[in-house]
SEKEDO-682383 format. One record per atom (N, C-alpha, C, O): residue number from 1; chain; x, y, z; residue in one letter. Coordinates in steps of 0.001 Angstrom, whole numbers, plus 524288, in hexadecimal, padded with zeros to 5 digits. Atoms other than C-alpha are relative to their C-alpha. Layout:
N
<k:NUM; c:A; x:X; y:Y; z:Z; r:a>
...
END
This chain:
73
<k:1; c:A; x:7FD19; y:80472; z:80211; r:x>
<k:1; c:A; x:CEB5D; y:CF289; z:143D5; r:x>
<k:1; c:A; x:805B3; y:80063; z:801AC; r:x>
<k:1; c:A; x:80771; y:80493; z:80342; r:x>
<k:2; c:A; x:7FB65; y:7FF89; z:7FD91; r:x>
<k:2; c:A; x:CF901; y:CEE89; z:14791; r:x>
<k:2; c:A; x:802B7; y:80167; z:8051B; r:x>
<k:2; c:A; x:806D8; y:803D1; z:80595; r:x>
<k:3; c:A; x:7FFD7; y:7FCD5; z:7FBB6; r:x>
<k:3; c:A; x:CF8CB; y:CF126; z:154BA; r:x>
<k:3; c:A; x:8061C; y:7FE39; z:80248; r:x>
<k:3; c:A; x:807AA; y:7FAE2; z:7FF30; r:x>
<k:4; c:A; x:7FB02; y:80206; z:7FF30; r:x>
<k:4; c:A; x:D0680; y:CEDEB; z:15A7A; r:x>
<k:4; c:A; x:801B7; y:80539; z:805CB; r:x>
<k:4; c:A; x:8005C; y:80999; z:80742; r:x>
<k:5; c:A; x:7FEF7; y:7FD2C; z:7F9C9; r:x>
<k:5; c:A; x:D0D73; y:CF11E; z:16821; r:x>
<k:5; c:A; x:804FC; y:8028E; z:7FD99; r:x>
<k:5; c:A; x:806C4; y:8010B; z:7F964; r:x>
<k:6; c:A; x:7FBAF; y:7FCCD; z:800B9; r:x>
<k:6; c:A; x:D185A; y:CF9C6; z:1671A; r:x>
<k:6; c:A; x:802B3; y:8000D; z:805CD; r:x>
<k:6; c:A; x:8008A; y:802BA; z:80929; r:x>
<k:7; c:A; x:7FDDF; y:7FECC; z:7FA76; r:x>
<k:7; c:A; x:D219C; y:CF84F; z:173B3; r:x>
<k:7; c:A; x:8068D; y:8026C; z:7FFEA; r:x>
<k:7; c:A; x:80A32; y:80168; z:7FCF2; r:x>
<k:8; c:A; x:7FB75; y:7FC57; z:800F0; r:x>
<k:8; c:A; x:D2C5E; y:D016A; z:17694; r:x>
<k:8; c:A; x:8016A; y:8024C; z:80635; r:x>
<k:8; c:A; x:7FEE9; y:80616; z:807CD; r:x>
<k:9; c:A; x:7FE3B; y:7FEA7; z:7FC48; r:x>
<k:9; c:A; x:D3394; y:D02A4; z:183D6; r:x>
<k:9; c:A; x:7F971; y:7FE69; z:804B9; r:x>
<k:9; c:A; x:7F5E5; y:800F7; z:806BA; r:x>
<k:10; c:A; x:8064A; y:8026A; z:7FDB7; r:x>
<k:10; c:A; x:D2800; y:CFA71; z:18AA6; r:x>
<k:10; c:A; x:7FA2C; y:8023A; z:7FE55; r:x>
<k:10; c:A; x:7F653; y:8007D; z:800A1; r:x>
<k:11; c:A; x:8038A; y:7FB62; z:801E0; r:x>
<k:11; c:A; x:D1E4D; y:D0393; z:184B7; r:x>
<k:11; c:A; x:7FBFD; y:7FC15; z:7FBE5; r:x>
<k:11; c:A; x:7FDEB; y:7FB79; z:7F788; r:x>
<k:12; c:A; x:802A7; y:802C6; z:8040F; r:x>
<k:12; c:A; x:D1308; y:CFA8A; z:17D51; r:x>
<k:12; c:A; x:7FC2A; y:80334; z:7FDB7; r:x>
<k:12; c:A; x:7F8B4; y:8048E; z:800C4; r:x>
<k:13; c:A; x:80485; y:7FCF4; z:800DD; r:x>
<k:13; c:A; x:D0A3C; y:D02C8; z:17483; r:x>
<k:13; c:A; x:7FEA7; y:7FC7D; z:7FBDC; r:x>
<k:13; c:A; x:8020F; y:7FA8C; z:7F913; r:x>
<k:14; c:A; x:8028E; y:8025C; z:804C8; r:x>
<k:14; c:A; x:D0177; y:CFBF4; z:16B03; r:x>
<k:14; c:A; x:7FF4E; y:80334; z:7FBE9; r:x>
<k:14; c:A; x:7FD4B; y:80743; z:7FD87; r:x>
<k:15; c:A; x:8024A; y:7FBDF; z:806A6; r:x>
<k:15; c:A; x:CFF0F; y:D0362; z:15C87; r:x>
<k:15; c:A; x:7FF8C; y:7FBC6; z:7FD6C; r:x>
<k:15; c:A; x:80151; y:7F751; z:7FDC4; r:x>
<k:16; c:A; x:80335; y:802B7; z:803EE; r:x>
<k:16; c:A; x:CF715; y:CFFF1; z:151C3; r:x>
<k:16; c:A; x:7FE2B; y:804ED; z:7FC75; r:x>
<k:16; c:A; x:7FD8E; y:8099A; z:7FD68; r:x>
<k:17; c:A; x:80048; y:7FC23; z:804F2; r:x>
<k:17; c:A; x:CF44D; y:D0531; z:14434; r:x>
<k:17; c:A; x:7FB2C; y:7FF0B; z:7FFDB; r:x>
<k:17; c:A; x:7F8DF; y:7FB0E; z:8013D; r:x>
<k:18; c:A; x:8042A; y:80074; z:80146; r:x>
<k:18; c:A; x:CE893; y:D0A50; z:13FCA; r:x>
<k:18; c:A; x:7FE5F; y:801AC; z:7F9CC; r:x>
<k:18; c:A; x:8009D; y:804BF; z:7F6DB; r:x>
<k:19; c:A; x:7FFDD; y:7FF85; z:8046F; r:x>
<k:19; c:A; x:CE302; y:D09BC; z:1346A; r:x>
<k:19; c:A; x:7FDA6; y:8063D; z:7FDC3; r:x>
<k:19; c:A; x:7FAD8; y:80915; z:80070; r:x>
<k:20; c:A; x:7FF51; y:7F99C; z:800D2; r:x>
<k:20; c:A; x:CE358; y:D17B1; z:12B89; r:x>
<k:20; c:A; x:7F9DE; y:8017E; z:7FFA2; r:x>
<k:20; c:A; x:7F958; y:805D5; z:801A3; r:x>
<k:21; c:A; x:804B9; y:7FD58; z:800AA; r:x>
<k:21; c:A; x:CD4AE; y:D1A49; z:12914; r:x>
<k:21; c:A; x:7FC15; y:7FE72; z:80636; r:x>
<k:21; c:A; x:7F752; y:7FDD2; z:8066C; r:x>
<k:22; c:A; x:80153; y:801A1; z:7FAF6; r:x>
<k:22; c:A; x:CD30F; y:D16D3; z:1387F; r:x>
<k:22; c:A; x:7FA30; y:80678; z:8012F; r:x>
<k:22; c:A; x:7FB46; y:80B11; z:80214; r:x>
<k:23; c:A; x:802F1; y:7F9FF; z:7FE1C; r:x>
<k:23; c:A; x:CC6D0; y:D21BF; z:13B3E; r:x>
<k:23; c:A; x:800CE; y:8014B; z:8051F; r:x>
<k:23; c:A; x:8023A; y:7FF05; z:8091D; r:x>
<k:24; c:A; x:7FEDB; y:7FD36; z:7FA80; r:x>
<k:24; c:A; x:CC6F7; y:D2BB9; z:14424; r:x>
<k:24; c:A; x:7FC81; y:7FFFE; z:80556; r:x>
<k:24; c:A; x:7F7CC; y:800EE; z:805A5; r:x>
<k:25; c:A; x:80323; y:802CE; z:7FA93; r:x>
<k:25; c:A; x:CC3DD; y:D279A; z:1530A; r:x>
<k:25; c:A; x:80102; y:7FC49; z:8016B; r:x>
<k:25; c:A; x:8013C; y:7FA76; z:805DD; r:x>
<k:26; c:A; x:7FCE7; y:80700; z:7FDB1; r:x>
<k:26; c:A; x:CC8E6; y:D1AF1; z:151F9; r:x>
<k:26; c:A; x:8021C; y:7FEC4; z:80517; r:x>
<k:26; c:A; x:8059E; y:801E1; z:80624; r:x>
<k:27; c:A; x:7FDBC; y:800BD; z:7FD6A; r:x>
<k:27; c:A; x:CCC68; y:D1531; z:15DB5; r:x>
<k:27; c:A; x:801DA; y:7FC1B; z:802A3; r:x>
<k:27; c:A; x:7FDCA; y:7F9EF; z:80406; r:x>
<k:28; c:A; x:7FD9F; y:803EF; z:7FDD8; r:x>
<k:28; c:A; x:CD49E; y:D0A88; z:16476; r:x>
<k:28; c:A; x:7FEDE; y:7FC2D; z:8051C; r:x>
<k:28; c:A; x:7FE8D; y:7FECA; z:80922; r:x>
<k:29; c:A; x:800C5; y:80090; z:7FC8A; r:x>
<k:29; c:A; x:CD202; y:D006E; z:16DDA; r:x>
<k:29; c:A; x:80478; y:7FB12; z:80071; r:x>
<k:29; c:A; x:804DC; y:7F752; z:7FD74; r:x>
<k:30; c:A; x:7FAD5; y:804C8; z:80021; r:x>
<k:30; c:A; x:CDF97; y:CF833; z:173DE; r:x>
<k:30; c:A; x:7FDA8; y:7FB5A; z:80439; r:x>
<k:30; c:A; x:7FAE5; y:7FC5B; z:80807; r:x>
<k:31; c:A; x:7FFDB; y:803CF; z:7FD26; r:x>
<k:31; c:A; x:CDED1; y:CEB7F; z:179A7; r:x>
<k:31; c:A; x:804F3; y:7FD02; z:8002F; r:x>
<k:31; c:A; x:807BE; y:7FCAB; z:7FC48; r:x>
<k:32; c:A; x:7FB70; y:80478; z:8007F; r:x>
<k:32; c:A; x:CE9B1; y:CE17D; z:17E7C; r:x>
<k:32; c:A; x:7FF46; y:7FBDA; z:80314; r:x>
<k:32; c:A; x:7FBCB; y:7FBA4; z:80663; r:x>
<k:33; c:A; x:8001F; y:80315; z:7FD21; r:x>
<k:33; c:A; x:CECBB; y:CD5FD; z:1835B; r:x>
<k:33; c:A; x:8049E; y:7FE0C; z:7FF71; r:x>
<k:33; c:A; x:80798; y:7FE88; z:7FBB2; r:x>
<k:34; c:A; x:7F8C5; y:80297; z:7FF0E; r:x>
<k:34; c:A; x:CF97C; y:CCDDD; z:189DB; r:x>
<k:34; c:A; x:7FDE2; y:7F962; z:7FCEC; r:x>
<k:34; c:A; x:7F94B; y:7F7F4; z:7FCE4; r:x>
<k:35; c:A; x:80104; y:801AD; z:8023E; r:x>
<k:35; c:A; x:CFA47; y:CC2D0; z:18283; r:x>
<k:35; c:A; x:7FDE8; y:7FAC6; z:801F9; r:x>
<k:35; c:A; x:80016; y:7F994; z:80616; r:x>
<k:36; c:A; x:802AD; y:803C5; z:7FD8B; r:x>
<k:36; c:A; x:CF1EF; y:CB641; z:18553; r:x>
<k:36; c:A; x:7FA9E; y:8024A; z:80432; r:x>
<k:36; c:A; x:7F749; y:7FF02; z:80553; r:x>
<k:37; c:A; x:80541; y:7FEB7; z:7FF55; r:x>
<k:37; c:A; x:CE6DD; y:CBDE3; z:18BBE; r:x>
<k:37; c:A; x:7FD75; y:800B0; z:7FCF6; r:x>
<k:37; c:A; x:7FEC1; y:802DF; z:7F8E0; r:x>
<k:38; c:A; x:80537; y:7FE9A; z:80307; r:x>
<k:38; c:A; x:CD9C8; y:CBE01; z:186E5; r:x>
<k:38; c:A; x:7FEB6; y:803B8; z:7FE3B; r:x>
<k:38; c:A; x:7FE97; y:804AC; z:7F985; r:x>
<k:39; c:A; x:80352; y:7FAA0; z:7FFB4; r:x>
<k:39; c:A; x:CD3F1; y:CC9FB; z:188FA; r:x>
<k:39; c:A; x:804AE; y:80447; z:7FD8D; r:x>
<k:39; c:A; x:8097D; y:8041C; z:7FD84; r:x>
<k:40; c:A; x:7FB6C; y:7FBCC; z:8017F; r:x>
<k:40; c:A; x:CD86D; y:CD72B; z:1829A; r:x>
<k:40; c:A; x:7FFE5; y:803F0; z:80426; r:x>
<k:40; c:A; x:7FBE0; y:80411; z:806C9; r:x>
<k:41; c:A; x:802BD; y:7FC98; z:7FCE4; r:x>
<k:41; c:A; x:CD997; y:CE20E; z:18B0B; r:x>
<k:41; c:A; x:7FFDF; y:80607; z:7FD8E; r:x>
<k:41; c:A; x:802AF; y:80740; z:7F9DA; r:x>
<k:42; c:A; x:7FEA3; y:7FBB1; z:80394; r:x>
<k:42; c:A; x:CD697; y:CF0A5; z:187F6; r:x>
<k:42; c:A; x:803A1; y:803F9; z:801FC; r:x>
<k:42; c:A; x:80135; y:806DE; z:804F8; r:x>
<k:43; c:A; x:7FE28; y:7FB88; z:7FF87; r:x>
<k:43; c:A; x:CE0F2; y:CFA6F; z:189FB; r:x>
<k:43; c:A; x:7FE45; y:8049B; z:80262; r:x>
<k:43; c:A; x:8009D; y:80857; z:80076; r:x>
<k:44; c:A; x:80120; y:7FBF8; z:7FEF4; r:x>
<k:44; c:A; x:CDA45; y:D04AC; z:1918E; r:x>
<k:44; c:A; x:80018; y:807F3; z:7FB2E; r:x>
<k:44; c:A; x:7FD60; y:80B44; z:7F901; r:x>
<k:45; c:A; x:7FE66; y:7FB66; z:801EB; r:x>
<k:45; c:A; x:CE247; y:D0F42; z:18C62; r:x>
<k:45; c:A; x:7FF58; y:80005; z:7F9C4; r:x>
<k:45; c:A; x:7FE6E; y:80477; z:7F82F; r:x>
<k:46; c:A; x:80070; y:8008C; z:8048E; r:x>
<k:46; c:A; x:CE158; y:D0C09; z:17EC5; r:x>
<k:46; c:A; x:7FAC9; y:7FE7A; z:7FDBF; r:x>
<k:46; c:A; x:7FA6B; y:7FB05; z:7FA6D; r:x>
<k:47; c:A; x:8062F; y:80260; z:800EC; r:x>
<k:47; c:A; x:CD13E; y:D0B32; z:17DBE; r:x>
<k:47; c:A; x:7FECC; y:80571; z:7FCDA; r:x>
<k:47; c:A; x:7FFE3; y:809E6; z:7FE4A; r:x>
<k:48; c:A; x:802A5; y:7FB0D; z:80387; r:x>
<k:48; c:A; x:CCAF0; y:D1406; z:1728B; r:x>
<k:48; c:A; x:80548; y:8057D; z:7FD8C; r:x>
<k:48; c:A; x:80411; y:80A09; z:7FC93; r:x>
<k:49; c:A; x:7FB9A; y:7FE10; z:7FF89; r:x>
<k:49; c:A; x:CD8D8; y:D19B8; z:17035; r:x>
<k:49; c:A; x:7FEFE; y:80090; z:7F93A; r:x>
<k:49; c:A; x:7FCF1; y:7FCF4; z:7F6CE; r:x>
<k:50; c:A; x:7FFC8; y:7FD50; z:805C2; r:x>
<k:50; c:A; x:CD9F0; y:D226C; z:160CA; r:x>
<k:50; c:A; x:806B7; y:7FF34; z:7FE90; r:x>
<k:50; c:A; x:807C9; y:8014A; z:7FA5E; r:x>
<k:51; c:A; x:7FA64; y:7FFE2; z:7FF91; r:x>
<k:51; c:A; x:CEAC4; y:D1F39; z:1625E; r:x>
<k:51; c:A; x:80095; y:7FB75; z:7FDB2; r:x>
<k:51; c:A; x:7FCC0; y:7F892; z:7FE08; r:x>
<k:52; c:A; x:80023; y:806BC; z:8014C; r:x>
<k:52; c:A; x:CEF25; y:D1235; z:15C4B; r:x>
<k:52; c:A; x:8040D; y:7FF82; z:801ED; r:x>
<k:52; c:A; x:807AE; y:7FEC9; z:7FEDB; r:x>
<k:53; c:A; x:7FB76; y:8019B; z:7FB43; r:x>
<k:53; c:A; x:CF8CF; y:D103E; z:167DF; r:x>
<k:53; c:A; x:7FD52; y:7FE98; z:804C6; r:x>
<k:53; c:A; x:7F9CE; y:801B4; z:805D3; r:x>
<k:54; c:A; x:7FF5E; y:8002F; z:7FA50; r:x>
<k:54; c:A; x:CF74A; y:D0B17; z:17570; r:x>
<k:54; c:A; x:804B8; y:7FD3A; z:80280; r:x>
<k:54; c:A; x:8078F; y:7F98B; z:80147; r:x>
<k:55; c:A; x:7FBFB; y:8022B; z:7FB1A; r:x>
<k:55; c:A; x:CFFA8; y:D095A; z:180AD; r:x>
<k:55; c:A; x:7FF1C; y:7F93A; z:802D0; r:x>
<k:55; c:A; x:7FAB6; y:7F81A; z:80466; r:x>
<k:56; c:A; x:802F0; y:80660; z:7FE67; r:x>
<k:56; c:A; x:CFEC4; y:CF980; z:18558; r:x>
<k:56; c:A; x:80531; y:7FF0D; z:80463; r:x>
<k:56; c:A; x:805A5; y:7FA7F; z:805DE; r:x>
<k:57; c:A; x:7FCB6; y:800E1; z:7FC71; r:x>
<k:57; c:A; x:D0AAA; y:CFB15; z:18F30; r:x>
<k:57; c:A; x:7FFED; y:7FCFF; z:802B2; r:x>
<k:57; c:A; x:80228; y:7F8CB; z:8035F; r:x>
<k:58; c:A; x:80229; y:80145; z:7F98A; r:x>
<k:58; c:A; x:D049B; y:CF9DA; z:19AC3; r:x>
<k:58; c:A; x:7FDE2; y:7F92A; z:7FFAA; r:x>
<k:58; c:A; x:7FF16; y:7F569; z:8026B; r:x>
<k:59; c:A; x:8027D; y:8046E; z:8014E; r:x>
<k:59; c:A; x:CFD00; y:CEEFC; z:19542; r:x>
<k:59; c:A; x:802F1; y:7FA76; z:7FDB9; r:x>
<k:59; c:A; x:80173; y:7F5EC; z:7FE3F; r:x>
<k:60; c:A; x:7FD42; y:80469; z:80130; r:x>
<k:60; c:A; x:D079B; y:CE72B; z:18EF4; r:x>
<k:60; c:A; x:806DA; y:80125; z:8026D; r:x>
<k:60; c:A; x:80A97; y:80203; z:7FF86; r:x>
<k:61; c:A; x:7FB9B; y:7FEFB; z:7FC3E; r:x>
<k:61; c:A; x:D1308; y:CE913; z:19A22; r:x>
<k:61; c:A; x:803AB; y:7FAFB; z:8006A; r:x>
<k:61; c:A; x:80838; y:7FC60; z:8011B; r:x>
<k:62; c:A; x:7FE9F; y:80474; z:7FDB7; r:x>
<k:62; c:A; x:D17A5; y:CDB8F; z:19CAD; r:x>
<k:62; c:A; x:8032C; y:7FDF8; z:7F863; r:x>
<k:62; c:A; x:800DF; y:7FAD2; z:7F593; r:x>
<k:63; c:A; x:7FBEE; y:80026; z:805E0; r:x>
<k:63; c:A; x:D2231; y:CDB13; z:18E21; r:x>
<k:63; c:A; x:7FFCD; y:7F729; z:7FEC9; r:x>
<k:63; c:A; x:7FFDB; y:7F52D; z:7FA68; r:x>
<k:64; c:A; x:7FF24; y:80644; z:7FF5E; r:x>
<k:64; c:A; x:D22AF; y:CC976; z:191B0; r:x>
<k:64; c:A; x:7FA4F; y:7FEC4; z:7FD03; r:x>
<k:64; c:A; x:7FAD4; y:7FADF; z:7FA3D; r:x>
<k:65; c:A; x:802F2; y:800F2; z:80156; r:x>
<k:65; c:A; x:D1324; y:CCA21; z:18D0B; r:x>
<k:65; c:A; x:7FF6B; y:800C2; z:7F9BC; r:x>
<k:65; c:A; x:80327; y:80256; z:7F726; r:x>
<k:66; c:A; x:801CC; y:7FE4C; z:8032D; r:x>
<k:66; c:A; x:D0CB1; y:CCB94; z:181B2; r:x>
<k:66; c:A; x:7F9E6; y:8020C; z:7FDFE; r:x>
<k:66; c:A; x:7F585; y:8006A; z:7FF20; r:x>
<k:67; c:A; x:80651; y:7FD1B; z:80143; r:x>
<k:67; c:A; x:D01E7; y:CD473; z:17B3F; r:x>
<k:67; c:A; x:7FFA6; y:80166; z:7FCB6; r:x>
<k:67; c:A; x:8030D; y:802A1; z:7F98B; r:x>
<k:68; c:A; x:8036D; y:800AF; z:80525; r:x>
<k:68; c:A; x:CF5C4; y:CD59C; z:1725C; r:x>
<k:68; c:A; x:7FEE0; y:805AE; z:800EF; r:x>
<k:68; c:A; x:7FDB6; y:807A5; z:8052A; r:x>
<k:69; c:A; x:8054E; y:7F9CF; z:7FF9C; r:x>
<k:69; c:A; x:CEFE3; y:CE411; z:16EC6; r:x>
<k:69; c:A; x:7FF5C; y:7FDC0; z:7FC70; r:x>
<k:69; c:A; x:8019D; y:7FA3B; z:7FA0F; r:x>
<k:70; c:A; x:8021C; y:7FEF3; z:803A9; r:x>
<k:70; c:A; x:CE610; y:CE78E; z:166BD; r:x>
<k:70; c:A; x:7FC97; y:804F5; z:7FF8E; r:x>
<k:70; c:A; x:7FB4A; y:8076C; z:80378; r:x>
<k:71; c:A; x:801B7; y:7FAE4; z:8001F; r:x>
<k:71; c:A; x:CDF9B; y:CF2EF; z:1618A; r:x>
<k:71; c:A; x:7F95A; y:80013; z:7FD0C; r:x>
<k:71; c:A; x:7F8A7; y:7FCF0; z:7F977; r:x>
<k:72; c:A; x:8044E; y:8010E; z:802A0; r:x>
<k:72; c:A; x:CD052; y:CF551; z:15D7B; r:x>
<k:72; c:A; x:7FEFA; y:804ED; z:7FDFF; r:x>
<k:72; c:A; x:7FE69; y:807A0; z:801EF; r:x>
<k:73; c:A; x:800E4; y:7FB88; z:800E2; r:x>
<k:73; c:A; x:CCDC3; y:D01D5; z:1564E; r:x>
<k:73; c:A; x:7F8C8; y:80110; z:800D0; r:x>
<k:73; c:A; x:7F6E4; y:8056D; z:8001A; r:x>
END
């Protein structure tokens, strides 16, 4: 829940809270998209991930756009 970008010296990382009785193994799957496309796409690096951070830099480079994550536990 709450997932939100955090940017800091071009640096975009997404975080999101999880909730406290989250069991153990849980794991993350990120998607994004620029805004007005359809489709989501998945993050590579951030597939089956136990961290509630990813990196979306690379992915959201261009500061004039705008972008959707989301997170699926």
């Amino acid at each position: 829940k709450r997932a939100v970008f955090s940017s800091t010296n071009f640096e975009n990382i997404l975080t999101w809270e999880t909730e406290a009785d989250i069991p153990p193994g849980t794991v993350f799957d990120v998607q994004y998209k620029q805004y007005g496309e359809k489709s989501w796409l998945n993050k590579r690096e951030c597939q089956s991930i136990t961290h509630p951070f990813c990196n979306l830099t690379r992915e959201t480079e261009n500061f004039m756009e705008h972008y959707y994550a989301r997170v699926r536990a």
